[in-house]
ZADO-1210 file (C-alpha; in nm, 4 decimals, padded with zeros to 6 digits):
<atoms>
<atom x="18.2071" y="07.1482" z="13.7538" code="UNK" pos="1"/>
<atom x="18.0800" y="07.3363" z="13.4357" code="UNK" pos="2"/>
<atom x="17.9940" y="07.7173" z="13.4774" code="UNK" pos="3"/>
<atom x="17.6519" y="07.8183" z="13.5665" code="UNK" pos="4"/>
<atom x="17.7289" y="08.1060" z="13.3940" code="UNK" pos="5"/>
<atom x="17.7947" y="07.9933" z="13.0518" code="UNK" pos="6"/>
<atom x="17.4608" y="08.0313" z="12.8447" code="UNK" pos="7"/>
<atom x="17.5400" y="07.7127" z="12.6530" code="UNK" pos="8"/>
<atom x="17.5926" y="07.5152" z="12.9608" code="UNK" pos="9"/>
<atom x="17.2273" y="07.6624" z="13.1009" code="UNK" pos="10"/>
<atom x="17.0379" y="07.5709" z="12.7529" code="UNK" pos="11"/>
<atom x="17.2068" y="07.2011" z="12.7676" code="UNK" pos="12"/>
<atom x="17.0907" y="07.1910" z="13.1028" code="UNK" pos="13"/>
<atom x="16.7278" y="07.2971" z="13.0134" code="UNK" pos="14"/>
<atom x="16.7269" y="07.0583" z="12.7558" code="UNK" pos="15"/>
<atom x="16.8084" y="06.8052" z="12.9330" code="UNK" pos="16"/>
<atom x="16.5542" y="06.8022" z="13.1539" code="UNK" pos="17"/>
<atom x="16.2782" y="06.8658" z="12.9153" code="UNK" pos="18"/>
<atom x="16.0195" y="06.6049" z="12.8088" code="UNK" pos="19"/>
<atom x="16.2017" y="06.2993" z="12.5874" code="UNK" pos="20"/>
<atom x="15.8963" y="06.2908" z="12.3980" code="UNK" pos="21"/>
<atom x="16.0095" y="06.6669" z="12.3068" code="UNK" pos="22"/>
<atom x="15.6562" y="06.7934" z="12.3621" code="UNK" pos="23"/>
<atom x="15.7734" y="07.0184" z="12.6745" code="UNK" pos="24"/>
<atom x="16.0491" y="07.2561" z="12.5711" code="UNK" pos="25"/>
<atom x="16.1797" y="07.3234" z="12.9487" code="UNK" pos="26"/>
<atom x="16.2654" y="07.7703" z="13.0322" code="UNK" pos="27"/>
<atom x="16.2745" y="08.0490" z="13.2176" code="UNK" pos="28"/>
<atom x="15.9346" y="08.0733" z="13.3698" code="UNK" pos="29"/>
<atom x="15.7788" y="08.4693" z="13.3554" code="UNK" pos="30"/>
<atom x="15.5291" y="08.3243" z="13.5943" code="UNK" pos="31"/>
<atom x="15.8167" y="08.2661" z="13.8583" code="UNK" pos="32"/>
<atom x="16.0102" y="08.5472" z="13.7705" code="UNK" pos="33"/>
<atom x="16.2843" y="08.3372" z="13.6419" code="UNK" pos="34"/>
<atom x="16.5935" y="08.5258" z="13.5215" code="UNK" pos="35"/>
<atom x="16.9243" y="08.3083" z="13.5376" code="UNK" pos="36"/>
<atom x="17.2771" y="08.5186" z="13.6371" code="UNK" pos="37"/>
<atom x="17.5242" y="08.4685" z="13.3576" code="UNK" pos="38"/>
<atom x="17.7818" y="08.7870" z="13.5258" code="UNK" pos="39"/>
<atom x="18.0339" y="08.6155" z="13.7097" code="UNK" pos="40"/>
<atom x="18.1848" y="08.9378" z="13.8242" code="UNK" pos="41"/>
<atom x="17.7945" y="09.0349" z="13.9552" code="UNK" pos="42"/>
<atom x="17.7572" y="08.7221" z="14.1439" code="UNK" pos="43"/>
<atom x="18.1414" y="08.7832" z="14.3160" code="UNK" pos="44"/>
<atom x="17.9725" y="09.1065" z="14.4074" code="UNK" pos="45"/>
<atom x="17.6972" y="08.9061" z="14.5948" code="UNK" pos="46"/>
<atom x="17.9127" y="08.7417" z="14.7781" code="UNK" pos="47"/>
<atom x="18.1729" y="08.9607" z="14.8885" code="UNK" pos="48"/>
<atom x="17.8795" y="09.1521" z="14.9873" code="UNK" pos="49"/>
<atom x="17.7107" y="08.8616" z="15.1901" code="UNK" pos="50"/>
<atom x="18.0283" y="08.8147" z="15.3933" code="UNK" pos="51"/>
<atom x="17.9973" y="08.4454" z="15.3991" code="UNK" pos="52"/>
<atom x="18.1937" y="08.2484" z="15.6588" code="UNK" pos="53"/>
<atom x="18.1909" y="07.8695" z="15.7248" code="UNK" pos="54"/>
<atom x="17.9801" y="07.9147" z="15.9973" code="UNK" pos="55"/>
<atom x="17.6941" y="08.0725" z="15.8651" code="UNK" pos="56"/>
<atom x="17.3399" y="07.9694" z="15.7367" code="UNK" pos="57"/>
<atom x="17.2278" y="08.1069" z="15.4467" code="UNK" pos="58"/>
<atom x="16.8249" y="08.0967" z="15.3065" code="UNK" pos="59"/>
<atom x="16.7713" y="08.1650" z="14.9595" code="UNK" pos="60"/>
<atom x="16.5030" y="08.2221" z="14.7628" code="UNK" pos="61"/>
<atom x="16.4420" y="08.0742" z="14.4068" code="UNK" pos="62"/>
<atom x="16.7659" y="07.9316" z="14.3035" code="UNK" pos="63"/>
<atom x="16.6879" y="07.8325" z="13.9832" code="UNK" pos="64"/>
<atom x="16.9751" y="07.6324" z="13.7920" code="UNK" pos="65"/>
<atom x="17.1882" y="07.6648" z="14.1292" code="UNK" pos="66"/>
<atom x="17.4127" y="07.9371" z="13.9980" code="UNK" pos="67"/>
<atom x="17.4586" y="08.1265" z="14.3325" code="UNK" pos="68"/>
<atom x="17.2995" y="07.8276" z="14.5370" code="UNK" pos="69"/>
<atom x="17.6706" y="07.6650" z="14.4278" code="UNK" pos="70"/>
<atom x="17.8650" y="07.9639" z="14.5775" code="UNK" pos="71"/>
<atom x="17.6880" y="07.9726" z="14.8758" code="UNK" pos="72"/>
<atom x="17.7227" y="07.5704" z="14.9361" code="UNK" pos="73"/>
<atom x="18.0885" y="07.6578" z="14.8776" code="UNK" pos="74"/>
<atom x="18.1550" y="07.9098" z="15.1550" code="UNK" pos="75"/>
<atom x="17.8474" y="07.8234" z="15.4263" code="UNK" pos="76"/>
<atom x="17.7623" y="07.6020" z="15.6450" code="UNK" pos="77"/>
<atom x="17.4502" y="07.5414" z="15.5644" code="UNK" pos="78"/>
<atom x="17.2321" y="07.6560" z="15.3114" code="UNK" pos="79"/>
<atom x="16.8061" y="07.6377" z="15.2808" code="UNK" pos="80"/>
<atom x="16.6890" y="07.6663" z="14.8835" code="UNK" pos="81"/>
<atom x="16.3460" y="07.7420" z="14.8740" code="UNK" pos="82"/>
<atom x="16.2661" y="07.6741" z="14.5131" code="UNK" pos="83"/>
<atom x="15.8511" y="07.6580" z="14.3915" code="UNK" pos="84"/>
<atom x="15.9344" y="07.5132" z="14.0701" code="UNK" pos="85"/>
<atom x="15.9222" y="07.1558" z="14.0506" code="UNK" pos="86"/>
<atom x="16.1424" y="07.1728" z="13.6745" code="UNK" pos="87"/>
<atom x="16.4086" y="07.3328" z="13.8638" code="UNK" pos="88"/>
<atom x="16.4362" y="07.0746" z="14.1454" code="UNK" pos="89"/>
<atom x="16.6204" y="06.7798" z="13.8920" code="UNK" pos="90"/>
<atom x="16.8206" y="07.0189" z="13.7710" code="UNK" pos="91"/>
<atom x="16.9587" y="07.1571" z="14.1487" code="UNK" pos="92"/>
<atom x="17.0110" y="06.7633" z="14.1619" code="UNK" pos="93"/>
<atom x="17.2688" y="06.7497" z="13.8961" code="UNK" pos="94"/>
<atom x="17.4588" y="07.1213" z="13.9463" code="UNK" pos="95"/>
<atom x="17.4594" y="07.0554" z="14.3278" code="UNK" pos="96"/>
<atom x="17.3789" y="06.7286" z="14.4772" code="UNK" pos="97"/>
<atom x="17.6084" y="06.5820" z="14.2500" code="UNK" pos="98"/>
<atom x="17.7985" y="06.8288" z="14.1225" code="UNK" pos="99"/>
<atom x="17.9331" y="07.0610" z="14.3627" code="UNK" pos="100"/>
<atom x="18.1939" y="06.9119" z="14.6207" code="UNK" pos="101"/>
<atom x="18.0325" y="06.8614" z="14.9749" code="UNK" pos="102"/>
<atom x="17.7046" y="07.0228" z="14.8873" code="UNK" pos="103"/>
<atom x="17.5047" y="06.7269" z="14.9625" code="UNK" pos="104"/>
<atom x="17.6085" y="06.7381" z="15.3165" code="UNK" pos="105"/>
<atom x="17.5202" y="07.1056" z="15.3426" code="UNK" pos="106"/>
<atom x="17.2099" y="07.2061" z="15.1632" code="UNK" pos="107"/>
<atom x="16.8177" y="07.1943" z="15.2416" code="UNK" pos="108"/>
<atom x="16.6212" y="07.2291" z="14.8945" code="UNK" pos="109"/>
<atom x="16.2545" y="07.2714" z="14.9880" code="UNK" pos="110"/>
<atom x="15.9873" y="07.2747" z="14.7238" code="UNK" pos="111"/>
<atom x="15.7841" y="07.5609" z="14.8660" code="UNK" pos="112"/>
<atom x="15.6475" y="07.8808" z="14.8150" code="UNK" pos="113"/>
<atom x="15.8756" y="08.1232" z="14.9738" code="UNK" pos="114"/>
<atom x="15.5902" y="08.3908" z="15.0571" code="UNK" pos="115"/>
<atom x="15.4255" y="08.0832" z="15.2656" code="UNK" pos="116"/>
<atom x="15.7586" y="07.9988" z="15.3996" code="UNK" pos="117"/>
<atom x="15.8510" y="08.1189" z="15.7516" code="UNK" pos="118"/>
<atom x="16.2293" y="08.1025" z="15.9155" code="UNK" pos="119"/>
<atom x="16.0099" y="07.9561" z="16.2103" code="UNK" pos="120"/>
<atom x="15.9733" y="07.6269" z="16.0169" code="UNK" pos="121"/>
<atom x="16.3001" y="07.5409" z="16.0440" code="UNK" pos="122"/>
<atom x="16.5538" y="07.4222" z="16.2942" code="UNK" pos="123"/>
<atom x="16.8235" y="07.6069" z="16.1479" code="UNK" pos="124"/>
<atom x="16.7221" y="07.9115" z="16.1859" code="UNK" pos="125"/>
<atom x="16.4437" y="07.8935" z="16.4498" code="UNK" pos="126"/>
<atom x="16.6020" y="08.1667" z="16.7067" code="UNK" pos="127"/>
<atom x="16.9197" y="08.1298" z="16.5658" code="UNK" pos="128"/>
<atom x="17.1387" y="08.3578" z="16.2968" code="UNK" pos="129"/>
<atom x="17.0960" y="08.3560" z="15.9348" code="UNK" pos="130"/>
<atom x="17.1297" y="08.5651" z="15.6414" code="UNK" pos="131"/>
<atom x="16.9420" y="08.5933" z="15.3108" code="UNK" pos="132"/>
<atom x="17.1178" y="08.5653" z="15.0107" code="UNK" pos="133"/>
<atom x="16.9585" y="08.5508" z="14.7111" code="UNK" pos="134"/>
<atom x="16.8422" y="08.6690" z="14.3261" code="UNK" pos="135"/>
<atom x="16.4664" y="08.7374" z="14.3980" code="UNK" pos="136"/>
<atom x="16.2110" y="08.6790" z="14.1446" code="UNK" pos="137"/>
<atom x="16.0769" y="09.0618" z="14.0355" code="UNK" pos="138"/>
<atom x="15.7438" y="09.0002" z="14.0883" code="UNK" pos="139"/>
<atom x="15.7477" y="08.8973" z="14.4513" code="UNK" pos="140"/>
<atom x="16.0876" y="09.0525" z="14.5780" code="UNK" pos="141"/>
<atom x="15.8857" y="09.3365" z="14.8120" code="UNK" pos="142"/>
<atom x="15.6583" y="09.0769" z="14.9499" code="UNK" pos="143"/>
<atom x="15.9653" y="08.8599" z="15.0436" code="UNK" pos="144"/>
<atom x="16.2173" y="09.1466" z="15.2209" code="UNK" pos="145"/>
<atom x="15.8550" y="09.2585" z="15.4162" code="UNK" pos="146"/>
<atom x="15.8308" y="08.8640" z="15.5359" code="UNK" pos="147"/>
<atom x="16.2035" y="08.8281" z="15.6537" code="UNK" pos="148"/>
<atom x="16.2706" y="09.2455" z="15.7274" code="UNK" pos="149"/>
<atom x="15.9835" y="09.3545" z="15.8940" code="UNK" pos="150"/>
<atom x="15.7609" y="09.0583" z="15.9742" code="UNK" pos="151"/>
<atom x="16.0017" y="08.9490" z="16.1878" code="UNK" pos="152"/>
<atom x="16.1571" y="09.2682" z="16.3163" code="UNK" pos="153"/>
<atom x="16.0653" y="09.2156" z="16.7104" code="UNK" pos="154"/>
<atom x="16.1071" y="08.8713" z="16.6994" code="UNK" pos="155"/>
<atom x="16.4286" y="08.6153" z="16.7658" code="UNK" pos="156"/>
<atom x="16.4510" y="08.4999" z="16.4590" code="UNK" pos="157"/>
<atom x="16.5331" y="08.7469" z="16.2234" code="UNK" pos="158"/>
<atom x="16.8062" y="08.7778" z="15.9985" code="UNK" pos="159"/>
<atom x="17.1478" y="08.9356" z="16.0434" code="UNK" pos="160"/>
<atom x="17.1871" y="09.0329" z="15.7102" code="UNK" pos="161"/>
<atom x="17.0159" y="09.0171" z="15.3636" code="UNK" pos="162"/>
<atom x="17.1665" y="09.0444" z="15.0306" code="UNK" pos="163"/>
<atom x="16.9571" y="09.0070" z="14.7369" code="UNK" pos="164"/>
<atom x="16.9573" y="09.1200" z="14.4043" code="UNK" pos="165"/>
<atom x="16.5960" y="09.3157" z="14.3089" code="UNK" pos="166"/>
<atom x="16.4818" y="09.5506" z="14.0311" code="UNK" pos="167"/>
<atom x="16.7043" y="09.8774" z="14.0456" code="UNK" pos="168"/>
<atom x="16.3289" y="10.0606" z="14.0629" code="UNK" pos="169"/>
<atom x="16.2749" y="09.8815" z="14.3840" code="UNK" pos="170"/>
<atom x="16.6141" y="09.9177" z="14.5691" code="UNK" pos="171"/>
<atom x="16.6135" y="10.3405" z="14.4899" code="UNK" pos="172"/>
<atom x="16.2711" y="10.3257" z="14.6396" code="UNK" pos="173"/>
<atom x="16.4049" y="10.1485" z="14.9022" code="UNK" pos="174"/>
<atom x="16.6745" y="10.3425" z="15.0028" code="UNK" pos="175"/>
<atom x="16.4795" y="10.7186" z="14.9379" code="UNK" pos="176"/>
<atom x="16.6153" y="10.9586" z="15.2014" code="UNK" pos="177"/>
<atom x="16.4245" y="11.2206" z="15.3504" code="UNK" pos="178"/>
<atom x="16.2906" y="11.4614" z="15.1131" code="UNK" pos="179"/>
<atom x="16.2007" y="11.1431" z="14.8274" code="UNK" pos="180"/>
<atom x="16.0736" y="10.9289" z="15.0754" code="UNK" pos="181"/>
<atom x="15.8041" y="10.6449" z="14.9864" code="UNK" pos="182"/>
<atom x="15.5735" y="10.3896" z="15.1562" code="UNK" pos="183"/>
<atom x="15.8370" y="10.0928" z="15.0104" code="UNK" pos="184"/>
<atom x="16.1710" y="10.3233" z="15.1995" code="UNK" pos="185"/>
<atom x="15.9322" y="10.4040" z="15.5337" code="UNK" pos="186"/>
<atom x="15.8254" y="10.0553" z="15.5074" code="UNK" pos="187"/>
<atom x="16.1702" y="09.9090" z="15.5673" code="UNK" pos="188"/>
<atom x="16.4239" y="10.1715" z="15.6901" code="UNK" pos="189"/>
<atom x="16.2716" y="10.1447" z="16.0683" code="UNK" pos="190"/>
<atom x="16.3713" y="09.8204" z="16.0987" code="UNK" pos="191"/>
<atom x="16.6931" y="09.8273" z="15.8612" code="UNK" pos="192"/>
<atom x="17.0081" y="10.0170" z="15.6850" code="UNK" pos="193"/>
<atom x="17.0423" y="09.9979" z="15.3406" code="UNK" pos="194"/>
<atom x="17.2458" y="10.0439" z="15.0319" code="UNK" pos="195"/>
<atom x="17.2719" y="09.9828" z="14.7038" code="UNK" pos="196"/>
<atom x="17.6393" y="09.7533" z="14.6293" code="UNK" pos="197"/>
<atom x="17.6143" y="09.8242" z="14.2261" code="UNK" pos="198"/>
<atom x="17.3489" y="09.8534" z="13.9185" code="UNK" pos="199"/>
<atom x="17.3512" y="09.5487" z="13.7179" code="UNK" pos="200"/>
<atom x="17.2487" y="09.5701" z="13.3230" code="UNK" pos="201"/>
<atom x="17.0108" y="09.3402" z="13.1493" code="UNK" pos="202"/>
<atom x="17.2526" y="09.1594" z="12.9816" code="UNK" pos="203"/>
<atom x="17.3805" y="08.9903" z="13.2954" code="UNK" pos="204"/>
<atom x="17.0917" y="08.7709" z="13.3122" code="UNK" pos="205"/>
<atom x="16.9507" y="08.4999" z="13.0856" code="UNK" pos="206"/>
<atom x="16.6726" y="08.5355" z="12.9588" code="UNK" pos="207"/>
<atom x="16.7484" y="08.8951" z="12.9836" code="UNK" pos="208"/>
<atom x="16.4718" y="09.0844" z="13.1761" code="UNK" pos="209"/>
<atom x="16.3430" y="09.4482" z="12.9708" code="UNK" pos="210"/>
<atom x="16.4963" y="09.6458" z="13.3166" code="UNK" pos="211"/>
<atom x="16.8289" y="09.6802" z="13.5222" code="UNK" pos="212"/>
<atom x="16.8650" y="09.5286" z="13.7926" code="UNK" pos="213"/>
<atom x="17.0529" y="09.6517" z="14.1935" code="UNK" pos="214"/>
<atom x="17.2132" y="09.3836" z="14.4582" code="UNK" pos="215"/>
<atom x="17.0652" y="09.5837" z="14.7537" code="UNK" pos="216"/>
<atom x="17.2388" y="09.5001" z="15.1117" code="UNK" pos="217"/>
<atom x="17.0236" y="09.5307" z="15.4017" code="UNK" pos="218"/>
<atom x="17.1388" y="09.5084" z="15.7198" code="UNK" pos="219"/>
<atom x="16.8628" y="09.4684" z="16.0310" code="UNK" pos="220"/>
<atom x="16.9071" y="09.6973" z="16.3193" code="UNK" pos="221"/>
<atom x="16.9609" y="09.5123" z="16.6308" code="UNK" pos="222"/>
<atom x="16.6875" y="09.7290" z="16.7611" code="UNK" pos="223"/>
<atom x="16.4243" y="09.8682" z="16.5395" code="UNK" pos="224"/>
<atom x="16.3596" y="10.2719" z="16.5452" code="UNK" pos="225"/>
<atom x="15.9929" y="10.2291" z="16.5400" code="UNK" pos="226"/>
<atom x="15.8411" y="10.0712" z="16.9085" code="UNK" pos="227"/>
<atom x="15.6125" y="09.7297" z="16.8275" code="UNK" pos="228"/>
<atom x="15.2949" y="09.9023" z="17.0547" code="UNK" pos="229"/>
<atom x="15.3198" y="10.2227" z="16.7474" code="UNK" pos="230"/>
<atom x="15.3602" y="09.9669" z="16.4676" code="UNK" pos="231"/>
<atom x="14.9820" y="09.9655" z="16.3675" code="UNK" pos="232"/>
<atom x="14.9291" y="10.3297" z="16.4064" code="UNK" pos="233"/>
<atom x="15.2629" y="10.4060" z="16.2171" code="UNK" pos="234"/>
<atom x="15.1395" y="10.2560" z="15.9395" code="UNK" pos="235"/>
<atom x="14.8271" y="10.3583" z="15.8942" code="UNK" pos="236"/>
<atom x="14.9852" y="10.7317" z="15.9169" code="UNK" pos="237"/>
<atom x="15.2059" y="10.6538" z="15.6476" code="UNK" pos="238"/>
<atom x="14.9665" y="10.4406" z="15.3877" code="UNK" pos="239"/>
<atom x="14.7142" y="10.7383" z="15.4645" code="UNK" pos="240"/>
<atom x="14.9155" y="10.9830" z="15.3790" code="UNK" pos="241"/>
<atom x="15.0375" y="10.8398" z="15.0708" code="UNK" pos="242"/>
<atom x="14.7408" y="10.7747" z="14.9064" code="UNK" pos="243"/>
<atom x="14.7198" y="11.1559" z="14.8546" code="UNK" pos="244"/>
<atom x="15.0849" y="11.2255" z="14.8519" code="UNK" pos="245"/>
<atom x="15.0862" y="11.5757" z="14.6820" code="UNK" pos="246"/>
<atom x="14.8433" y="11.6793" z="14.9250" code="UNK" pos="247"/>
<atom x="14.9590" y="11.8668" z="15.2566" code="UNK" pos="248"/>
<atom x="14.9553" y="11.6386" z="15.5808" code="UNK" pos="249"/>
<atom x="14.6726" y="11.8822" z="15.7195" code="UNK" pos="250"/>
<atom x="14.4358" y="11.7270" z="15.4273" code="UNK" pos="251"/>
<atom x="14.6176" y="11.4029" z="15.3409" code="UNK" pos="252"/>
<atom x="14.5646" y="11.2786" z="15.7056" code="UNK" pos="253"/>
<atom x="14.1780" y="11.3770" z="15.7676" code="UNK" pos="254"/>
<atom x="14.0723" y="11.0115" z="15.6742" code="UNK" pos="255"/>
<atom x="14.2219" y="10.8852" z="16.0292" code="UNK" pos="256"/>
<atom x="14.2488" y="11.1638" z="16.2280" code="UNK" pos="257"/>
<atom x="13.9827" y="11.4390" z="16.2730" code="UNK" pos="258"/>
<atom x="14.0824" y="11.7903" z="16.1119" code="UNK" pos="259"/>
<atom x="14.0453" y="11.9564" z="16.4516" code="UNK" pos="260"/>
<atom x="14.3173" y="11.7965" z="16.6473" code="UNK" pos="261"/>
<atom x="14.5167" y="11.7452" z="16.3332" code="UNK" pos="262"/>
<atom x="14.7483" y="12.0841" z="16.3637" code="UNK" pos="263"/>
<atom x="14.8209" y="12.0401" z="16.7433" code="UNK" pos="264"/>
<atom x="14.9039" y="11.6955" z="16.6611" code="UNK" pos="265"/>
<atom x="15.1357" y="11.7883" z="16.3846" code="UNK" pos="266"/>
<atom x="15.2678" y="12.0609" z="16.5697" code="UNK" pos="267"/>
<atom x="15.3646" y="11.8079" z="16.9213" code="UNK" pos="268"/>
<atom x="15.5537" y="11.6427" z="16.6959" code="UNK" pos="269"/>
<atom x="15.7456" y="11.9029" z="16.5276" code="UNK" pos="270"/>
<atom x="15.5975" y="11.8800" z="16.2221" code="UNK" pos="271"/>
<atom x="15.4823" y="12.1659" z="15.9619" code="UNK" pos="272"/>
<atom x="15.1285" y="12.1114" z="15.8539" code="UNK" pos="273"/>
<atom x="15.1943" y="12.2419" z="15.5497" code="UNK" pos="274"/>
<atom x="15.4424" y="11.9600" z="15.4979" code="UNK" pos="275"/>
<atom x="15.3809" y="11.7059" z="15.2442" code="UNK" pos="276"/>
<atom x="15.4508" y="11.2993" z="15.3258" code="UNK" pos="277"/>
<atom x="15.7558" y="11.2742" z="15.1041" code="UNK" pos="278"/>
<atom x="15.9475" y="11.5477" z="15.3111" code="UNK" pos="279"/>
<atom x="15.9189" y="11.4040" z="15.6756" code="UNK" pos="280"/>
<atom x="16.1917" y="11.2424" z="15.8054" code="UNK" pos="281"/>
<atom x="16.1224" y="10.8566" z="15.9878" code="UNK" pos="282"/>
<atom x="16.1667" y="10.9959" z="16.3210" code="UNK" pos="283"/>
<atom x="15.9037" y="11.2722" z="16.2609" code="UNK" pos="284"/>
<atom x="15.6379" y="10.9771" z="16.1421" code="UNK" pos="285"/>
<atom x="15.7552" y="10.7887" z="16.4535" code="UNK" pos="286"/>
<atom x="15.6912" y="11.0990" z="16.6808" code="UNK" pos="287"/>
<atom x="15.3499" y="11.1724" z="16.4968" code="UNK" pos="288"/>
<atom x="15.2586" y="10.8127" z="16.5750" code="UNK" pos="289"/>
<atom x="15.3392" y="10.8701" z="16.9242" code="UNK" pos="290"/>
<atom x="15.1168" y="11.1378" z="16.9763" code="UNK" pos="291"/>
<atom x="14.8360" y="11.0419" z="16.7453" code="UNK" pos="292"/>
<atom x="14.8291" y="10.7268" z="17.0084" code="UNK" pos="293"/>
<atom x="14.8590" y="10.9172" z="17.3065" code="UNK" pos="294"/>
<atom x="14.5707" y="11.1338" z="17.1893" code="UNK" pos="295"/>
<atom x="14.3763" y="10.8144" z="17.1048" code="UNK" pos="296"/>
<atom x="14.4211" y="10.7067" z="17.4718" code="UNK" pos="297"/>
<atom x="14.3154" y="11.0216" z="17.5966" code="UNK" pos="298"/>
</atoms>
């Protein structure tokens, strides 16, 4: 098997799969976000941090030339590519139909788009366990962890763990703590722990992208802090408040919630008026929820 990670190897294999006529010089695609993994010791880091056993069923998103998709065929049982790029489909043909040992038997490659995707479609992980692995294209790597994270938060099948490596921006945002928090870590943090396994530079990735990159590990809670019946109003609290985020909860609220009941409101929940979004702490936005529904019922 020749190294995914070897930059000559990846240009031989783009060129091999371009156009004969030599009118289609086949690349990395900006449009999907495409950024190959050339770090051995960062993808090592993805999968110690994936905790991969034999009997586990991995999805991953965009896979590319099949650098970690190889890995993951290696150590799983099964494994589900969803990969929207045509080019890269002959090429996951050669590095692990045919390439890697007992792949064939193991992996799913599904020309799809991933954000259209749903667990749901599949019997492999319809009500059953699975964990997301995977090197997310930058451009839709929010949208994705929302699908799989929160989308299905109250349902059966959700995953037991996600692992994916995102724009460092994204995974600090994600992982803000009370004081810093943001509509991205208030977004996911009810439904989730996370850290941050390491930083990865530039220069780990071919083509290399202009910013660094994090693997972020996510782990679902079994139960989620925030109840499904104050899921709407939860959010609207939070995206409301945010859109004026250096303005006190008293004013940053008044869209939803009349300025009259706003300090007892507030105050029920143990929350300063004076506060600003950024400084509450998720269980104060779940309590506010709480009673800004109760009052709504009233």
């Amino acid at each position: 098997m020749e190294k995914l990670t070897n930059i000559n190897v990846i240009k031989n294999l783009l060129m091999a799969h371009s156009r004969t006529d030599g009118t289609s010089q086949l690349t990395a695609k900006k449009s999907f976000g495409q950024n190959f993994l050339i770090n051995e010791h960062v993808l090592d880091q993805i999968i110690e941090a994936a905790e991969i056993n034999d009997q586990d069923t991995i999805i991953e998103i965009g896979p590319g030339l099949g650098v970690l998709t190889r890995e993951l065929c290696l150590r799983a049982k099964n494994v589900i590519s969803i990969e929207k790029d045509r080019d890269m489909l002959k090429i996951l043909d050669t590095t692990i139909i045919k390439d890697t040992p007992g792949a064939k038997a193991k992996i799913t490659i599904i020309n799809e788009d991933a954000l259209r995707w749903t667990p749901e479609s599949n019997q492999l992980t319809t009500n059953k366990p699975y964990k997301l692995v995977a090197n997310l294209p930058y451009n839709v790597a929010t949208a994705i962890i929302h699908n799989f994270l929160v989308k299905t938060a109250y349902t059966e099948t959700k995953p037991i763990l996600i692992v994916v490596l995102v724009q460092k921006e994204v995974a600090d945002k994600a992982c803000a703590t009370t004081g810093d928090h943001n509509v991205l870590s208030l977004t996911l943090q009810p439904f989730a722990t996370l850290r941050v396994i390491s930083d990865v530079s530039p220069g780990s990735f071919y083509p290399a992208p202009k910013v660094t990159s994090s693997i972020l590990k996510i782990t679902p809670r079994i139960t989620p802090l925030l109840p499904e019946n104050l899921f709407t109003t939860y959010f609207k609290l939070i995206h409301s408040a945010f859109t004026q985020k250096r303005k006190t909860l008293t004013n940053g609220l008044q869209s939803i919630i009349p300025k009259r009941d706003l300090p007892d409101l507030l105050t029920k929940a143990g929350i300063d008026p004076m506060a600003r979004p950024q400084h509450l702490s998720i269980e104060q936005w779940i309590a506010l929820a709480r009673q800004v529904q109760a009052n709504m019922i009233q």
